[in-house]
C-alpha positions as CSV (number, residue, x, y, z in Angstrom):
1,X,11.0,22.3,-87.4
2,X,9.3,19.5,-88.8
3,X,6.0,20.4,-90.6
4,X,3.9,17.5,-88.8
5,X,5.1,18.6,-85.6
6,X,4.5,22.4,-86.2
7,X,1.1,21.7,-87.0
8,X,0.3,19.4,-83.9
9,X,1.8,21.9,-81.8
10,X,-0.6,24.6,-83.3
11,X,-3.5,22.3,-83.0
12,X,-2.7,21.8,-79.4
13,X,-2.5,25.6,-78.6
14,X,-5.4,26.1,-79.6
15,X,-7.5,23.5,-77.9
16,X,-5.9,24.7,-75.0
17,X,-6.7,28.0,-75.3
18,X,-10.4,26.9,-75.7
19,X,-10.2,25.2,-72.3
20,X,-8.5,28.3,-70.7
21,X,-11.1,30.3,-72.1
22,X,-14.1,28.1,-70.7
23,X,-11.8,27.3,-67.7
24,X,-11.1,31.1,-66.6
25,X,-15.3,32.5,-67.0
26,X,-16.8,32.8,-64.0
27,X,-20.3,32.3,-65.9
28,X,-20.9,29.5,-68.6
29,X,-20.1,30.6,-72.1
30,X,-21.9,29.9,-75.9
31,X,-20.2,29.3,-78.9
32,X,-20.3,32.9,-79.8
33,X,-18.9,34.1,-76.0
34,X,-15.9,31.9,-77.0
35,X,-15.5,33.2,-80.2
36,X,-15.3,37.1,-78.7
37,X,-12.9,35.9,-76.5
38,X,-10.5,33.4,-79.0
39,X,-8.4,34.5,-82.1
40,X,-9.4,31.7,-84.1
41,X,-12.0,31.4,-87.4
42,X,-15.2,30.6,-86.7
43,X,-14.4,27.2,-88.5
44,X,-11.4,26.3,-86.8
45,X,-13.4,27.2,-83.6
46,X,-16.1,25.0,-83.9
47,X,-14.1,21.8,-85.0
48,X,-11.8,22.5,-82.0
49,X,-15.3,22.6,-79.7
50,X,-16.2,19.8,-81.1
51,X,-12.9,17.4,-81.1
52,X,-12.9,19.0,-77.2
53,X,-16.6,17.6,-76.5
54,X,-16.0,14.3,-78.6
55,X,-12.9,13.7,-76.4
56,X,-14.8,14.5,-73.2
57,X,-12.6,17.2,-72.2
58,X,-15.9,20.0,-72.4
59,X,-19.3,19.3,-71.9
60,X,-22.3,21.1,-73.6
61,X,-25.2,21.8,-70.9
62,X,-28.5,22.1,-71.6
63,X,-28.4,25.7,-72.5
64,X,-25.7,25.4,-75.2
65,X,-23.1,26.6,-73.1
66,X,-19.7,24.6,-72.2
67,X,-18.8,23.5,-69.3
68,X,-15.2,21.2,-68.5
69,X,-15.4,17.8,-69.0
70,X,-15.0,14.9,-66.6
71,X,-12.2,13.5,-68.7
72,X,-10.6,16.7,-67.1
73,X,-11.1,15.9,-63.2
74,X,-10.0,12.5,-64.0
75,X,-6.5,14.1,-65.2
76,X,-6.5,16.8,-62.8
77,X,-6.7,13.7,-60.0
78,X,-4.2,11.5,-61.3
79,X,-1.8,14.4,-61.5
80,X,-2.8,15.6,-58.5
81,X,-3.1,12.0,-56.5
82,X,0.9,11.1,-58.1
83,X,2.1,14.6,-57.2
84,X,5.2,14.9,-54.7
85,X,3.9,18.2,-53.0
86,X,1.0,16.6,-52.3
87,X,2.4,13.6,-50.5
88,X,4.5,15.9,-48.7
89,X,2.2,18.1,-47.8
90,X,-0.8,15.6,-47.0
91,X,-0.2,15.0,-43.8
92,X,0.8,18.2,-42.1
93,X,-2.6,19.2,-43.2
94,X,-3.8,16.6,-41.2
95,X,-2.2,17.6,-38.6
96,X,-3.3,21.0,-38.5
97,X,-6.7,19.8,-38.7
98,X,-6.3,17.7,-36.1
99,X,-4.5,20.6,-33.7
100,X,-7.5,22.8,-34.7
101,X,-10.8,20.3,-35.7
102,X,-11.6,23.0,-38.6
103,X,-11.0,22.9,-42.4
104,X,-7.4,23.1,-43.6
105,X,-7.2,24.2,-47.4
106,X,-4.0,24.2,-49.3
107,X,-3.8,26.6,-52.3
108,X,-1.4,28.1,-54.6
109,X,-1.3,31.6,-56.6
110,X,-2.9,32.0,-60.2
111,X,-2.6,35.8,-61.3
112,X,-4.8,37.4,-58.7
113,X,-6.8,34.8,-57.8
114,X,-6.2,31.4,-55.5
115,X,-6.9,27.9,-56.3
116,X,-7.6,25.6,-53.8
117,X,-5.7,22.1,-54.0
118,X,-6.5,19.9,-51.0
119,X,-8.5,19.9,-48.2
120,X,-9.4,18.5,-44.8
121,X,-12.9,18.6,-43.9
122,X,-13.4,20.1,-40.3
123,X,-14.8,17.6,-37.5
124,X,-17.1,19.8,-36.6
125,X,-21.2,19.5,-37.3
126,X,-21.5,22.8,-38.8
127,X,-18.9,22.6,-41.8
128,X,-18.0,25.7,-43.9
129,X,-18.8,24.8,-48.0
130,X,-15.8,24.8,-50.2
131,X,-14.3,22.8,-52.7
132,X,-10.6,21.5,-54.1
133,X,-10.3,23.5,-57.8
134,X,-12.4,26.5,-56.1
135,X,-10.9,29.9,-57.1
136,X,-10.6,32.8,-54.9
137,X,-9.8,36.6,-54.9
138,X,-6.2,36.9,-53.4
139,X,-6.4,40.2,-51.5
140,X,-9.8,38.9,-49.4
141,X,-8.3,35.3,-48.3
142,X,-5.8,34.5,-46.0
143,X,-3.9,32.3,-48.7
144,X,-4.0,35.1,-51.2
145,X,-2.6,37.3,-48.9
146,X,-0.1,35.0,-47.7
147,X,1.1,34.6,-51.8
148,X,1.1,38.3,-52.0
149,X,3.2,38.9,-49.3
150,X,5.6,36.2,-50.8
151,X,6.1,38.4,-54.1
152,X,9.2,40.8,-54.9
153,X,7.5,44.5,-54.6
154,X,7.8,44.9,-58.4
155,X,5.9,41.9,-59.4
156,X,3.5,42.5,-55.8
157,X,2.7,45.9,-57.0
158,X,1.9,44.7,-60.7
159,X,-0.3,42.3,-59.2
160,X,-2.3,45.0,-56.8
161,X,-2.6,47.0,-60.4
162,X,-4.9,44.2,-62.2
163,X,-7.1,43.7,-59.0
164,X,-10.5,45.8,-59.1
165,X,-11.4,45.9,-55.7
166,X,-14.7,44.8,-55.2
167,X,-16.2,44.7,-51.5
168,X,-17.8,41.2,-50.6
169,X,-18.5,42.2,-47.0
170,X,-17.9,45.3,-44.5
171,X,-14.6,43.9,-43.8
172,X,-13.0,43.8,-47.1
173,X,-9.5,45.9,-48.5
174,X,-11.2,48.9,-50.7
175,X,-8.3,50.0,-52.0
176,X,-4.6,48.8,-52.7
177,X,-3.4,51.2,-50.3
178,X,-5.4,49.2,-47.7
179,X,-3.7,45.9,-49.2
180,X,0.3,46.9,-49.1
181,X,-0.5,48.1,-45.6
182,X,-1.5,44.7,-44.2
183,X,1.2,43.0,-46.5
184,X,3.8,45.0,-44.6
185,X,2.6,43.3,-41.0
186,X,2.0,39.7,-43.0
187,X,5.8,40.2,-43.9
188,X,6.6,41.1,-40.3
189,X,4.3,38.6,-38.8
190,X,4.7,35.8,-41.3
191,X,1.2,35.2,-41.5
192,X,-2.1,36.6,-42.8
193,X,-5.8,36.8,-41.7
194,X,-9.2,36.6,-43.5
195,X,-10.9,38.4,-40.9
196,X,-14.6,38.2,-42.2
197,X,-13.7,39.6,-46.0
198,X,-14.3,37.5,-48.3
199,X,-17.6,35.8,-46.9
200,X,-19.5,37.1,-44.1
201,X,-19.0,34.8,-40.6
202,X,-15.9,33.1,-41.8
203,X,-12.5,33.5,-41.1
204,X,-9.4,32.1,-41.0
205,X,-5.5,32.2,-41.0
206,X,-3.1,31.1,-43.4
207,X,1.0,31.0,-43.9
208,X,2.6,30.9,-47.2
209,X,4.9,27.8,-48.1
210,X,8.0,29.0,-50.0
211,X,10.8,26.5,-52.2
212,X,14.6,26.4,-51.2
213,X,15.2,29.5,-53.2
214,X,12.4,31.7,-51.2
215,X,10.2,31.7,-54.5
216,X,5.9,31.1,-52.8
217,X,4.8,27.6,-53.7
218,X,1.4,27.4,-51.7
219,X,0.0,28.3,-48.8
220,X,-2.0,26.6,-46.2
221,X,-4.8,27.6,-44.0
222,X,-7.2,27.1,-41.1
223,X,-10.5,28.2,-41.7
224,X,-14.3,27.9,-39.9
225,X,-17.2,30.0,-38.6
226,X,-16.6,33.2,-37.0
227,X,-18.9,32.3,-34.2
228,X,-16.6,29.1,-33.3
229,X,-13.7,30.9,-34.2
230,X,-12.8,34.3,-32.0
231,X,-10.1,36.8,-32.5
232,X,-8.1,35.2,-29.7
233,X,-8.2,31.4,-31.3
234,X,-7.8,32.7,-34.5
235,X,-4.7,34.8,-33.1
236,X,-3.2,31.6,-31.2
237,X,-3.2,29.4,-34.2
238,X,-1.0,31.6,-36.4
239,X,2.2,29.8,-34.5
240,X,0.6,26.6,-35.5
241,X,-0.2,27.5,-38.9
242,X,3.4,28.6,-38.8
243,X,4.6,25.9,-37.5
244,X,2.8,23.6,-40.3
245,X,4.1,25.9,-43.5
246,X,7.5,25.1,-41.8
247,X,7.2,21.5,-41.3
248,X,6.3,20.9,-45.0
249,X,9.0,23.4,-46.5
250,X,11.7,21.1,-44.4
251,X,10.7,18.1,-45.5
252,X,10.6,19.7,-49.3
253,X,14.0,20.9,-48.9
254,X,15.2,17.0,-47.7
255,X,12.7,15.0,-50.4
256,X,12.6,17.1,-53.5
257,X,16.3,18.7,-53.2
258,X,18.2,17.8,-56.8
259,X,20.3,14.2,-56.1
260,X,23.3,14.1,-57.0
């Protein structure tokens, strides 16, 4: 391998790993929270910060911590905005919202978490808060759940084994054994419910969106107020949801099948 090359590539490791590490806290991190959680000198560390912050790919707050840069989002919309999913799946979001008048997310598996990628805003006056690049637990969403239930039982059951259960309301899984139980009726069913776990007053229901060769690409979702949204709707728009993880894996099969 050519030396230049080599060392570019090294360079660009790390300042990824930097991001990843800023990227995957749930709290903002310092210079020396960073440097517990990277392999790299103190040296090499701080110039990487730096040529990150110079490049307006991390910020530094007020505090001294980092936070990602807006040289990020821009990237992360381009991407996003040029991506053949997303024009696919676009507007059978839409129309789910449409069928429904509540928020439609769109999200896809990261370890044991989901990551929201698109959204459409519900109609309604009182809106639920979330946003596009939001992370989630998987076995307290309808979307995780609906990626879970997509796995092979070796890879599901490896999954389960990182999650530390942790109970966000009186209606979250405490347990694995809880989880494979419900992913053996989302299986059967096709569908999966947030019934109340993960925040206290929403719900929703989601289906998971899988590429020609079964693998789980994303998953999509309705999702609003428990108040607005009773057992029995909830229960009546799992054909719809369905029906909408269907639409978009037919039309993926037909635009993003390998020409010839």
């Amino acid at each position: 391998m050519d030396k230049t090359k080599e060392n570019s590539t090294g360079t660009l490791g790390k300042a990824l790993e930097v991001l990843n590490i800023v990227a995957s806290s749930p709290v903002p991190l310092r210079f020396t929270d960073v440097l517990k959680l990277s392999d790299q000198p103190r040296g090499t560390l701080h110039r990487q910060i730096s040529n990150l912050i110079e490049e307006g790919l991390l910020t530094m707050n007020r505090d001294h911590s980092y936070g990602l840069g807006l040289r990020l989002l821009q990237f992360a919309s381009r991407a996003w905005s040029s991506n053949e999913f997303r024009t696919i799946a676009e507007p059978h979001l839409q129309t789910l919202h449409e069928q429904t008048g509540e928020t439609v997310h769109l999200g896809v598996l990261r370890g044991i978490e989901v990551i929201y990628l698109d959204k459409v805003e519900s109609r309604q006056s009182v809106r639920m808060y979330s946003q596009i690049g939001n992370t989630a637990p998987v076995y307290c969403t309808g979307v995780g759940k609906a990626a879970l239930s997509a796995l092979s039982d070796e890879e599901l059951n490896a999954r389960i084994g990182l999650i530390e259960f942790r109970r966000f309301t009186a209606g979250t899984l405490p347990d694995a054994k809880a989880l494979l139980k419900e992913i053996d009726h989302i299986r059967m069913e096709g569908n999966a419910y947030d019934r109340e776990e993960h925040e206290t007053d929403i719900c929703c229901v989601a289906a998971p969106i899988y590429s020609h060769n079964r693998h789980f690409v994303a998953g999509i979702s309705v999702t609003g107020p428990a108040y607005r949204i009773t057992p029995e709707i909830l229960t009546s728009w799992a054909g719809i949801t369905r029906a909408a993880a269907a639409a978009i894996m037919a039309n993926m099969a037909t635009q993003l099948s390998p020409r010839a």
